[in-house]
HTML snippet that shows the backbone in 3Dmol.js (N, CA, C, O; Angstrom):
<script src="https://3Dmol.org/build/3Dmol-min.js"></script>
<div id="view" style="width:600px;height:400px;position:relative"></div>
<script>
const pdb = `
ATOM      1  N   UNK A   1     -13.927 -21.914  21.674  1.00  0.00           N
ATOM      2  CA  UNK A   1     -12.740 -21.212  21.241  1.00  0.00           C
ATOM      3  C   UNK A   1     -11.664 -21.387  22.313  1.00  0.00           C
ATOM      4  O   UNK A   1     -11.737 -21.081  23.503  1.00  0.00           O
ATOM      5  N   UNK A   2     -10.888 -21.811  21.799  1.00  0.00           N
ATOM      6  CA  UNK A   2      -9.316 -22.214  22.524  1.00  0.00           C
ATOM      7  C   UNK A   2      -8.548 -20.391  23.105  1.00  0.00           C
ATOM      8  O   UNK A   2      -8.794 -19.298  22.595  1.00  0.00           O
ATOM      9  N   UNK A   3      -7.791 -20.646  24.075  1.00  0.00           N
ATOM     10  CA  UNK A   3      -7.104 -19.809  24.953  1.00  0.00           C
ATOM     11  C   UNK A   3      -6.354 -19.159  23.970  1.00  0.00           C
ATOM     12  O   UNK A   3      -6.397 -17.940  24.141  1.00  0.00           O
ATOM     13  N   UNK A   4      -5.446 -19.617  22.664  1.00  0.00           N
ATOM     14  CA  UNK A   4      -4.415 -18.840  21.980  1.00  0.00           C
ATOM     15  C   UNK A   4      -5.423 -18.376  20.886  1.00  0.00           C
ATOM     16  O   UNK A   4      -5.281 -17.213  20.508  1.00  0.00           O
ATOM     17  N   UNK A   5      -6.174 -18.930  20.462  1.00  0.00           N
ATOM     18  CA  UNK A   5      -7.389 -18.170  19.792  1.00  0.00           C
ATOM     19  C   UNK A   5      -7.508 -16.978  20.134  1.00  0.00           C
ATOM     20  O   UNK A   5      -7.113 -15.980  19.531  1.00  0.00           O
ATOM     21  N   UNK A   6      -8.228 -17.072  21.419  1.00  0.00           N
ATOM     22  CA  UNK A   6      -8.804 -15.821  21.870  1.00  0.00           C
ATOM     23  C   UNK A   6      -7.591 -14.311  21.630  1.00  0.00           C
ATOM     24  O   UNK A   6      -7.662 -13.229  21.048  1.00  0.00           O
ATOM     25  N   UNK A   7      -6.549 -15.042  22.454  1.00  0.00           N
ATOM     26  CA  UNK A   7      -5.483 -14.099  22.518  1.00  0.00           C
ATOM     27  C   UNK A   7      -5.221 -13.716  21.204  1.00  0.00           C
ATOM     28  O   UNK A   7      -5.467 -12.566  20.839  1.00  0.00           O
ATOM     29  N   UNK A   8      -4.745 -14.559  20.447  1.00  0.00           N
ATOM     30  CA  UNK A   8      -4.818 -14.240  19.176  1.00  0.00           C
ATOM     31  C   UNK A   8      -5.048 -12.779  18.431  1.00  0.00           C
ATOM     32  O   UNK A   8      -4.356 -11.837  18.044  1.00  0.00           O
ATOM     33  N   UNK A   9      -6.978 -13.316  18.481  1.00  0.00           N
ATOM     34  CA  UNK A   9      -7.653 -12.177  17.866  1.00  0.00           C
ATOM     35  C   UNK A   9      -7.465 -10.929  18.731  1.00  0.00           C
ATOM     36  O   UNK A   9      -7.172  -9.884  18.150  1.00  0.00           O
ATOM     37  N   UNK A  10      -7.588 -10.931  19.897  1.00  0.00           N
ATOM     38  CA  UNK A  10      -7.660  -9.834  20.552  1.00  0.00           C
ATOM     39  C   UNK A  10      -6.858  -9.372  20.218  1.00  0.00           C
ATOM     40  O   UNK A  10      -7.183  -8.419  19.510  1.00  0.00           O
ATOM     41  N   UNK A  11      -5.162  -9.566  20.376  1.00  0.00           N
ATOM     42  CA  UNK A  11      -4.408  -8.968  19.820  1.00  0.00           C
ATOM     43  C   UNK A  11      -4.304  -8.719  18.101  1.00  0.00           C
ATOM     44  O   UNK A  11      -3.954  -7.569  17.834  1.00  0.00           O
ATOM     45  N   UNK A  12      -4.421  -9.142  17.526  1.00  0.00           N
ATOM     46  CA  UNK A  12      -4.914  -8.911  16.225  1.00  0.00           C
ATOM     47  C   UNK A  12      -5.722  -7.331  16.094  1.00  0.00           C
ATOM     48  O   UNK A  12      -5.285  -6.313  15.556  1.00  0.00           O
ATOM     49  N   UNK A  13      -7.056  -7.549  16.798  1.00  0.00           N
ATOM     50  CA  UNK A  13      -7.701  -6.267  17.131  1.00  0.00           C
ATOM     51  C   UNK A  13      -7.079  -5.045  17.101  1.00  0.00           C
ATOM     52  O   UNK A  13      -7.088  -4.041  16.390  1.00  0.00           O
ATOM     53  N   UNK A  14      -6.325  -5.597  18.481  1.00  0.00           N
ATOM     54  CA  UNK A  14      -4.992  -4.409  19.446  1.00  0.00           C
ATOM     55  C   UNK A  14      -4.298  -3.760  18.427  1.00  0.00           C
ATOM     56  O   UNK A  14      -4.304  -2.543  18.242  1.00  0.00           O
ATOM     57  N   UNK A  15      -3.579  -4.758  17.639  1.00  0.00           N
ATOM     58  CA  UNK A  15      -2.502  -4.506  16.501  1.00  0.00           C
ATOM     59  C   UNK A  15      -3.380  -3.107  15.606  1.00  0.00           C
ATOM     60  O   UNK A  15      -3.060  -1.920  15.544  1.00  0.00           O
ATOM     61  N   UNK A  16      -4.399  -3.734  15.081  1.00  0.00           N
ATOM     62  CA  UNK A  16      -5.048  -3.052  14.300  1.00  0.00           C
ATOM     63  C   UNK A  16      -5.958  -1.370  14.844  1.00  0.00           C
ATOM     64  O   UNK A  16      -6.104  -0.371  14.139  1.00  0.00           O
ATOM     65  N   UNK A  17      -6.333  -1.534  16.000  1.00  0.00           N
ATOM     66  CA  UNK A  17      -6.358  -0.241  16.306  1.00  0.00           C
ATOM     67  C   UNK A  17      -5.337   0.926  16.456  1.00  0.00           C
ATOM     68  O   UNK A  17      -5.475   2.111  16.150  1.00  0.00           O
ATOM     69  N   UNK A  18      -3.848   0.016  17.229  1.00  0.00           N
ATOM     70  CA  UNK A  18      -2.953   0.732  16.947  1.00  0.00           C
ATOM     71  C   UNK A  18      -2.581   1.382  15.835  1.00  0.00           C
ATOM     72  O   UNK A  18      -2.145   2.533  15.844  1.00  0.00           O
ATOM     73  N   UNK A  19      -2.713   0.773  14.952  1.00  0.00           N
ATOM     74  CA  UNK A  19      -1.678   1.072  12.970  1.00  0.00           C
ATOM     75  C   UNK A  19      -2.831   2.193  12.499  1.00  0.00           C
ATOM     76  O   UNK A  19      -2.471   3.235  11.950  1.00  0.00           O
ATOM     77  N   UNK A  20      -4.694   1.813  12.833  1.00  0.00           N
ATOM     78  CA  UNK A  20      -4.990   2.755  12.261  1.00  0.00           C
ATOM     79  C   UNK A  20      -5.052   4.366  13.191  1.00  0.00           C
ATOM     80  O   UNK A  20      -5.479   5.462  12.830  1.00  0.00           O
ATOM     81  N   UNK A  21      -4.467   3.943  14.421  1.00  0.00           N
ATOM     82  CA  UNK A  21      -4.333   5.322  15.029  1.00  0.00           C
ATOM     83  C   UNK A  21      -2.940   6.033  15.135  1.00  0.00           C
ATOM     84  O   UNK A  21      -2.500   6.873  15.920  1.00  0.00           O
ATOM     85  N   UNK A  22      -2.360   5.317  13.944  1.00  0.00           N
ATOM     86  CA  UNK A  22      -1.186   5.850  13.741  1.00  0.00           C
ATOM     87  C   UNK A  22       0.071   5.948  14.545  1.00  0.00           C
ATOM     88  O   UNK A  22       1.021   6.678  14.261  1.00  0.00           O
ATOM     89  N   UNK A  23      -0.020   5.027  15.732  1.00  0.00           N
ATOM     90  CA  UNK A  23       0.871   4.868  16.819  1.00  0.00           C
ATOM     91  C   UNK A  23       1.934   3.967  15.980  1.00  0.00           C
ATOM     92  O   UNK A  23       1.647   3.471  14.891  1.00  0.00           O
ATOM     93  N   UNK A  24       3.316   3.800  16.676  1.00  0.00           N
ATOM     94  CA  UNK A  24       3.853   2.817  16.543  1.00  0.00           C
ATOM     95  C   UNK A  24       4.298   1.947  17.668  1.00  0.00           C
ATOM     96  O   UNK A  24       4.341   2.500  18.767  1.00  0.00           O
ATOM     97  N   UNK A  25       4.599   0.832  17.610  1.00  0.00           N
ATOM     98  CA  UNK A  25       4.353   0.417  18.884  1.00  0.00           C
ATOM     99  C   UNK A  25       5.484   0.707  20.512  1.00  0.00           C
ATOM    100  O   UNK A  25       5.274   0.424  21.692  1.00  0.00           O
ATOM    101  N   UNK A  26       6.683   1.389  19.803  1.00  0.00           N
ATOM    102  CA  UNK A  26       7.218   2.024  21.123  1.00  0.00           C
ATOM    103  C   UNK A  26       6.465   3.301  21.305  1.00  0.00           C
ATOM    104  O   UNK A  26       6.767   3.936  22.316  1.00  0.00           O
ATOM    105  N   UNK A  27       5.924   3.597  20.846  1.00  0.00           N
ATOM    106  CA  UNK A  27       5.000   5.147  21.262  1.00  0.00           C
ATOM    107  C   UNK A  27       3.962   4.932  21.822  1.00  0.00           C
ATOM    108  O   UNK A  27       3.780   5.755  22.719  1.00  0.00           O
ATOM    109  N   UNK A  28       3.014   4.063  21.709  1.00  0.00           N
ATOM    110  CA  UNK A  28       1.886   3.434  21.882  1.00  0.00           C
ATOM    111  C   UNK A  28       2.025   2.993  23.372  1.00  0.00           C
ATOM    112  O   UNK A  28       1.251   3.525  24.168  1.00  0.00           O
ATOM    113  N   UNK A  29       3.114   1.891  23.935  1.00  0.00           N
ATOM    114  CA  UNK A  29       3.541   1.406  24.691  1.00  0.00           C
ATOM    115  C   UNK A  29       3.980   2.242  26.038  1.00  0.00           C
ATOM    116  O   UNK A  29       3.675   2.066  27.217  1.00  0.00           O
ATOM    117  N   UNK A  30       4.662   3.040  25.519  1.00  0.00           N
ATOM    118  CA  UNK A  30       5.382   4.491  26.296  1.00  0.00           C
ATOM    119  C   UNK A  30       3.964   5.223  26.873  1.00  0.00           C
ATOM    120  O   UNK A  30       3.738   5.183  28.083  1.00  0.00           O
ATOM    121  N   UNK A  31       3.060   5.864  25.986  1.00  0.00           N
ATOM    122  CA  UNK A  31       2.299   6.258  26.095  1.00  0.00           C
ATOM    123  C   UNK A  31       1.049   5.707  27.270  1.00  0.00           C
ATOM    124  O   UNK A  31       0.117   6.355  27.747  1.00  0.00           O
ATOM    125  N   UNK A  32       1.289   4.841  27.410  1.00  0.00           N
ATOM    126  CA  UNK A  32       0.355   3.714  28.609  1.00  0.00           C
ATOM    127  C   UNK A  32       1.626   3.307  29.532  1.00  0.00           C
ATOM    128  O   UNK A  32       1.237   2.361  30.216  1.00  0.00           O
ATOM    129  N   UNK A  33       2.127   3.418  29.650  1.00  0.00           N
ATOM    130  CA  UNK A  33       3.376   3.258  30.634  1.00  0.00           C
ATOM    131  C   UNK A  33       3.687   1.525  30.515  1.00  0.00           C
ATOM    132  O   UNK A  33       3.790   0.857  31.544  1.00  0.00           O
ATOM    133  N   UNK A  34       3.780   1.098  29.568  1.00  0.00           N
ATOM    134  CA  UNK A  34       4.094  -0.220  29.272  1.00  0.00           C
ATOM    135  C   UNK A  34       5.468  -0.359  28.763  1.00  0.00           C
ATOM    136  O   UNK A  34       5.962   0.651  28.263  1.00  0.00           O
ATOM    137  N   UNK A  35       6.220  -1.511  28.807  1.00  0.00           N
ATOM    138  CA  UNK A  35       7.560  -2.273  28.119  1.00  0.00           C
ATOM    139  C   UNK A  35       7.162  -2.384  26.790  1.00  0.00           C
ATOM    140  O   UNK A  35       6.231  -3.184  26.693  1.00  0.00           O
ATOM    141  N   UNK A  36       7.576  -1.786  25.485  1.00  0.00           N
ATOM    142  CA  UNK A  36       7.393  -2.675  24.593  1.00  0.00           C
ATOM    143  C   UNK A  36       7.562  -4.033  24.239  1.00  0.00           C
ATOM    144  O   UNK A  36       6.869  -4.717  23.486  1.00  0.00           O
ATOM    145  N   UNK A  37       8.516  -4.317  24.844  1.00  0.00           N
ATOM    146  CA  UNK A  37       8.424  -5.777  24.665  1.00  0.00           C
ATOM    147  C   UNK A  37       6.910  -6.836  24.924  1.00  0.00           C
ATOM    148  O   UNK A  37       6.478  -7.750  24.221  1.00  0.00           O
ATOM    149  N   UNK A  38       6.479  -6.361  25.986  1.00  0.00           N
ATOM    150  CA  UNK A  38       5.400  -6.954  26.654  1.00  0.00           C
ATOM    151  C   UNK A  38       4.117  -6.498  25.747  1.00  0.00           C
ATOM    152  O   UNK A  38       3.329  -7.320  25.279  1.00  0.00           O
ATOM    153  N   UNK A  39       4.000  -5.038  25.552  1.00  0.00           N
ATOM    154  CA  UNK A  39       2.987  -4.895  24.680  1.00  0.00           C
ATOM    155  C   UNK A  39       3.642  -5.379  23.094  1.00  0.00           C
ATOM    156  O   UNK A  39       2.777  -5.711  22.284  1.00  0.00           O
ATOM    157  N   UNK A  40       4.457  -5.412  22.825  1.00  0.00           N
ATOM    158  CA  UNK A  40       4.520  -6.025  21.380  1.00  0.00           C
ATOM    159  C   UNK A  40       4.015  -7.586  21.682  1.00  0.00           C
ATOM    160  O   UNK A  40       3.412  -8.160  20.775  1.00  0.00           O
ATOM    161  N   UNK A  41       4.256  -8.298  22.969  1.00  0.00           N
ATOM    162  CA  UNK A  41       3.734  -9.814  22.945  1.00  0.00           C
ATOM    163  C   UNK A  41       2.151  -9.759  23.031  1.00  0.00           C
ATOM    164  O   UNK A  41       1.361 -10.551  22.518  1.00  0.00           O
ATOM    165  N   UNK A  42       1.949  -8.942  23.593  1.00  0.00           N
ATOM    166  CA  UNK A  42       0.274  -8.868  23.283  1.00  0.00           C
ATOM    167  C   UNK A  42      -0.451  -8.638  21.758  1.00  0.00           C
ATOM    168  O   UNK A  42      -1.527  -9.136  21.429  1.00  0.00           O
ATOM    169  N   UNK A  43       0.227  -7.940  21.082  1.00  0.00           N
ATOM    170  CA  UNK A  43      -0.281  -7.778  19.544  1.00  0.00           C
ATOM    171  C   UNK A  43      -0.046  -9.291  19.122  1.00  0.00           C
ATOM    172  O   UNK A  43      -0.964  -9.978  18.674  1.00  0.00           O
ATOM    173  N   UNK A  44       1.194  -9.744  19.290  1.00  0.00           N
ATOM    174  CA  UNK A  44       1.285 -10.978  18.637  1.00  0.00           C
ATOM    175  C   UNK A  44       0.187 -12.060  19.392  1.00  0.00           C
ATOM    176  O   UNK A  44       0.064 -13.089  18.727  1.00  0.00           O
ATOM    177  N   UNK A  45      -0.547 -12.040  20.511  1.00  0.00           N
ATOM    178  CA  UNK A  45      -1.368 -12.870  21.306  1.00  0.00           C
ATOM    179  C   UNK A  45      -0.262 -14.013  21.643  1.00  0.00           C
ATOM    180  O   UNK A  45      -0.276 -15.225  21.425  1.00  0.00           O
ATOM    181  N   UNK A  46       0.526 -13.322  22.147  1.00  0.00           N
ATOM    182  CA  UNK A  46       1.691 -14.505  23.834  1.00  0.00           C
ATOM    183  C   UNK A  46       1.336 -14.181  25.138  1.00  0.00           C
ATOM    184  O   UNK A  46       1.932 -14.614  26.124  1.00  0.00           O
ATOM    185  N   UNK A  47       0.337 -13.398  25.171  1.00  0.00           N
ATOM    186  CA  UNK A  47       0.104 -13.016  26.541  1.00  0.00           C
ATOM    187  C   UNK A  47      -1.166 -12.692  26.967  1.00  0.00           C
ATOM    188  O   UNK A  47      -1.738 -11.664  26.606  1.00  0.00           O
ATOM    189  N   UNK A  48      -1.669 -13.561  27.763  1.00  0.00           N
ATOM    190  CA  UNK A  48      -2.924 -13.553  28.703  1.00  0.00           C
ATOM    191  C   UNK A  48      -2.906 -12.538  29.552  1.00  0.00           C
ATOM    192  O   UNK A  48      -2.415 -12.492  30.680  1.00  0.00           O
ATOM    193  N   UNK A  49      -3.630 -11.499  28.776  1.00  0.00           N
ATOM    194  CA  UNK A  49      -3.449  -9.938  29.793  1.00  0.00           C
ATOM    195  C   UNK A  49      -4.732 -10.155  30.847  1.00  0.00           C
ATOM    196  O   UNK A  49      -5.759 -10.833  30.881  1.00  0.00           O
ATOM    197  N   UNK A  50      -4.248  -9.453  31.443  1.00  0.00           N
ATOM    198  CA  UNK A  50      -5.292  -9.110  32.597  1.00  0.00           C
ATOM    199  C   UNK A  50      -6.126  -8.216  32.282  1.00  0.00           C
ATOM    200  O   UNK A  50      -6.099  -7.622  31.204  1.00  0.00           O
ATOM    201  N   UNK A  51      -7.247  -7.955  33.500  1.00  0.00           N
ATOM    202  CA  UNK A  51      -8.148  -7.079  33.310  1.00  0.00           C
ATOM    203  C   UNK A  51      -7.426  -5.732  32.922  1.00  0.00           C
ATOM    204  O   UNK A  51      -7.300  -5.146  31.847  1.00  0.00           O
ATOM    205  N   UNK A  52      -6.995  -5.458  34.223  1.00  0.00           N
ATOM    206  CA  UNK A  52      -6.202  -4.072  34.587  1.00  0.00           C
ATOM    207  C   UNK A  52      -5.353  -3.565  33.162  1.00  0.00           C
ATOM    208  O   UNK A  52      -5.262  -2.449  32.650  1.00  0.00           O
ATOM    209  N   UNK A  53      -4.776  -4.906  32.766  1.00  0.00           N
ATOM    210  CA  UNK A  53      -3.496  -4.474  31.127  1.00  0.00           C
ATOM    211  C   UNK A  53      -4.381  -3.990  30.477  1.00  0.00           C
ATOM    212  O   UNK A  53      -4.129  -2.944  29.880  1.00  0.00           O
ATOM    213  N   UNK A  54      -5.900  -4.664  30.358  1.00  0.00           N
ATOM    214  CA  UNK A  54      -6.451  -4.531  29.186  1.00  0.00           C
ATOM    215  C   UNK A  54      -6.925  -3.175  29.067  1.00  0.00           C
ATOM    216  O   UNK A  54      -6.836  -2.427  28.094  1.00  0.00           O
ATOM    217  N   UNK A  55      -7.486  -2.947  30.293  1.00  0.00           N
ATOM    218  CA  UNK A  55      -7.995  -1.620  30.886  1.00  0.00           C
ATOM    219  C   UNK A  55      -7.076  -0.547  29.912  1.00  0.00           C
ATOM    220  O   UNK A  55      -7.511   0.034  28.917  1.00  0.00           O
ATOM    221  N   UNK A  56      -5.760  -0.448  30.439  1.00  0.00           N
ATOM    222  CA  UNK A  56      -4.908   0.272  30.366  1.00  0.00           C
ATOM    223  C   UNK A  56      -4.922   0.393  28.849  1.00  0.00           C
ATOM    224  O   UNK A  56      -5.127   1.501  28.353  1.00  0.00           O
ATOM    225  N   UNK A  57      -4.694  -0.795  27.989  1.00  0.00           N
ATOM    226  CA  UNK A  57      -4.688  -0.251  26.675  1.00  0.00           C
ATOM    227  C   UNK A  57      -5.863   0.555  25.920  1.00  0.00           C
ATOM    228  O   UNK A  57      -5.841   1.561  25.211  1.00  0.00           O
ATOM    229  N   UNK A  58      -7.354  -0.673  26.552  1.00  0.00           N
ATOM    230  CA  UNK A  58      -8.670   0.400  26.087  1.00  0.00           C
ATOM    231  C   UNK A  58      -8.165   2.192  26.561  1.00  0.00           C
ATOM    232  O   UNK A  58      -8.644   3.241  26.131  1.00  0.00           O
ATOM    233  N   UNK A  59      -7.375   2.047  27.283  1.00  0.00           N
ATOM    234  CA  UNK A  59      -7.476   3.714  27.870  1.00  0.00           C
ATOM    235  C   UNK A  59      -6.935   4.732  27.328  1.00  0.00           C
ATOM    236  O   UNK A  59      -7.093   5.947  27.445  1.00  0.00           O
ATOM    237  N   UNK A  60      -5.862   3.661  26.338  1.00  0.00           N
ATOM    238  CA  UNK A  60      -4.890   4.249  25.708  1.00  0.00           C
ATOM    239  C   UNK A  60      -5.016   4.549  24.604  1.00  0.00           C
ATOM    240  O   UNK A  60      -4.237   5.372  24.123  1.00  0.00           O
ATOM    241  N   UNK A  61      -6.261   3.861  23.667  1.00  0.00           N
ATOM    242  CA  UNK A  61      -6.791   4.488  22.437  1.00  0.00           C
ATOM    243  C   UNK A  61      -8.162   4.784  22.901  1.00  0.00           C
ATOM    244  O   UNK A  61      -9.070   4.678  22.076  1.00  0.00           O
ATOM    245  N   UNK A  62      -8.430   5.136  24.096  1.00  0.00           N
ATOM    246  CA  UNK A  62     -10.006   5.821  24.368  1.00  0.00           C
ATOM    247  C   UNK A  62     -10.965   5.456  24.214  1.00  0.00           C
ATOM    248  O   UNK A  62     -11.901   6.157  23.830  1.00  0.00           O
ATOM    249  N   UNK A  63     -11.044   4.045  24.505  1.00  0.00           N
ATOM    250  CA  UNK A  63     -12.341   3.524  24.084  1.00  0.00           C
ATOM    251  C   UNK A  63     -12.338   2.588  25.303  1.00  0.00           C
ATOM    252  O   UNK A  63     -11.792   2.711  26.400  1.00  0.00           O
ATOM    253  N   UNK A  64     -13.056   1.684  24.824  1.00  0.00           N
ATOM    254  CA  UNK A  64     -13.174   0.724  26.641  1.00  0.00           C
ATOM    255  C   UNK A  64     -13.130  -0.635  26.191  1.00  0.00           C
ATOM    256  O   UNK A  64     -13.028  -0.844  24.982  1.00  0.00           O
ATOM    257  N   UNK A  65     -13.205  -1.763  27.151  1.00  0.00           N
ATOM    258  CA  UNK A  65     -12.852  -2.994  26.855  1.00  0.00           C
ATOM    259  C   UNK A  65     -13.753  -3.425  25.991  1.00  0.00           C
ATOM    260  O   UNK A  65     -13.515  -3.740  24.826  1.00  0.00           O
ATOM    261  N   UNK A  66     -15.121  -3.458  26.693  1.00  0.00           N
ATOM    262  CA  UNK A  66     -16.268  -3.988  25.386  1.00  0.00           C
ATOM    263  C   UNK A  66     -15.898  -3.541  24.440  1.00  0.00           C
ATOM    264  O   UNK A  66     -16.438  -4.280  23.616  1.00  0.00           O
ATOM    265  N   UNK A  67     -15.078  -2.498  23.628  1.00  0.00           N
ATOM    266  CA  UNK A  67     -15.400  -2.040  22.394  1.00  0.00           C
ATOM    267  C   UNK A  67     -14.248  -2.793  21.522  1.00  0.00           C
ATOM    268  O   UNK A  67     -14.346  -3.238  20.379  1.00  0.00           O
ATOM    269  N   UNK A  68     -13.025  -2.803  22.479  1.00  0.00           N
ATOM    270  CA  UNK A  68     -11.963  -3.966  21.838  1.00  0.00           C
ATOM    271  C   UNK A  68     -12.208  -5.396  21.396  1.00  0.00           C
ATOM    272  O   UNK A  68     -11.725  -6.025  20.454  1.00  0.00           O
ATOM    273  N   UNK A  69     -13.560  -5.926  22.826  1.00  0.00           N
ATOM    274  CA  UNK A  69     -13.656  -7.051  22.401  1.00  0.00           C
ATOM    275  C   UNK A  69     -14.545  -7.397  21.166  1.00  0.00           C
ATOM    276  O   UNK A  69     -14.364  -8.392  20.465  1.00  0.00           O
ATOM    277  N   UNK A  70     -15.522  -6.469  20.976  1.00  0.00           N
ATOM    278  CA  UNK A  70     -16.335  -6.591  20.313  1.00  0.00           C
ATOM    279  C   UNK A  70     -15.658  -6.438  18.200  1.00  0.00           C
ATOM    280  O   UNK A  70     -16.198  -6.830  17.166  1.00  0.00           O
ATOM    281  N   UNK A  71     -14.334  -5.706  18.444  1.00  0.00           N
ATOM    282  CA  UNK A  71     -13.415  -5.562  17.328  1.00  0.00           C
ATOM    283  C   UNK A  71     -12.607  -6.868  17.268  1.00  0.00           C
ATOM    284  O   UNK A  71     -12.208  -7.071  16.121  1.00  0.00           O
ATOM    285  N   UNK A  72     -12.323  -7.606  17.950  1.00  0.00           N
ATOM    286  CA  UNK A  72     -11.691  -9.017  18.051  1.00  0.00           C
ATOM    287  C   UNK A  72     -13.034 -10.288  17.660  1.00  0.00           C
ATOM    288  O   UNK A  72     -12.792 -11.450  17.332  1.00  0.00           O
ATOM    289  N   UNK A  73     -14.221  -9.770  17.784  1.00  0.00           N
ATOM    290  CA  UNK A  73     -15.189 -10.528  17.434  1.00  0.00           C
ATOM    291  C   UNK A  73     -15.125 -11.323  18.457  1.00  0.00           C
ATOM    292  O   UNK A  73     -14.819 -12.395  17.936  1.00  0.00           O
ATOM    293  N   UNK A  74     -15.221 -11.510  19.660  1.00  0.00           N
ATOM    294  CA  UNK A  74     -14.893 -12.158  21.207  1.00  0.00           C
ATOM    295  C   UNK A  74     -15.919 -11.361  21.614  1.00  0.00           C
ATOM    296  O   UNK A  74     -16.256 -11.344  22.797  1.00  0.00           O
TER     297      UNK A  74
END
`;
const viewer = $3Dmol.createViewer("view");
viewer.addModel(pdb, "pdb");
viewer.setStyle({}, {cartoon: {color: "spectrum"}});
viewer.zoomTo();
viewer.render();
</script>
């Protein structure tokens, strides 16, 4: 599996945990102390997040990284 793949789905995932937790994505973003801009490029998979980003978002819908990745099918 290719690099924009990955990103891809993950964000795909991201996207989708967000919508069903009813966030939108400047609230979501705000809420984790992020730019929307930057977290909107992550839903779309433009951005090779880091551990730490990723951290931050698992943290932000309460769950942890394994559980994102495992929703991205990664």
């Amino acid at each position: 599996m290719d690099k924009v793949t990955l990103q891809t789905r993950l964000g795909a995932a991201i996207r989708e945990r967000r919508e069903a937790s009813g966030f939108s994505q400047d609230t979501f973003a705000d809420c984790i102390g992020m730019h929307r801009a930057y977290y909107s490029a992550i839903e779309r998979g433009e951005r090779n997040v880091t551990l730490s980003t990723l951290f931050r978002v698992a943290t932000g819908f309460k769950t942890t990284i394994a559980k994102l990745m495992a929703e991205a099918s990664l």
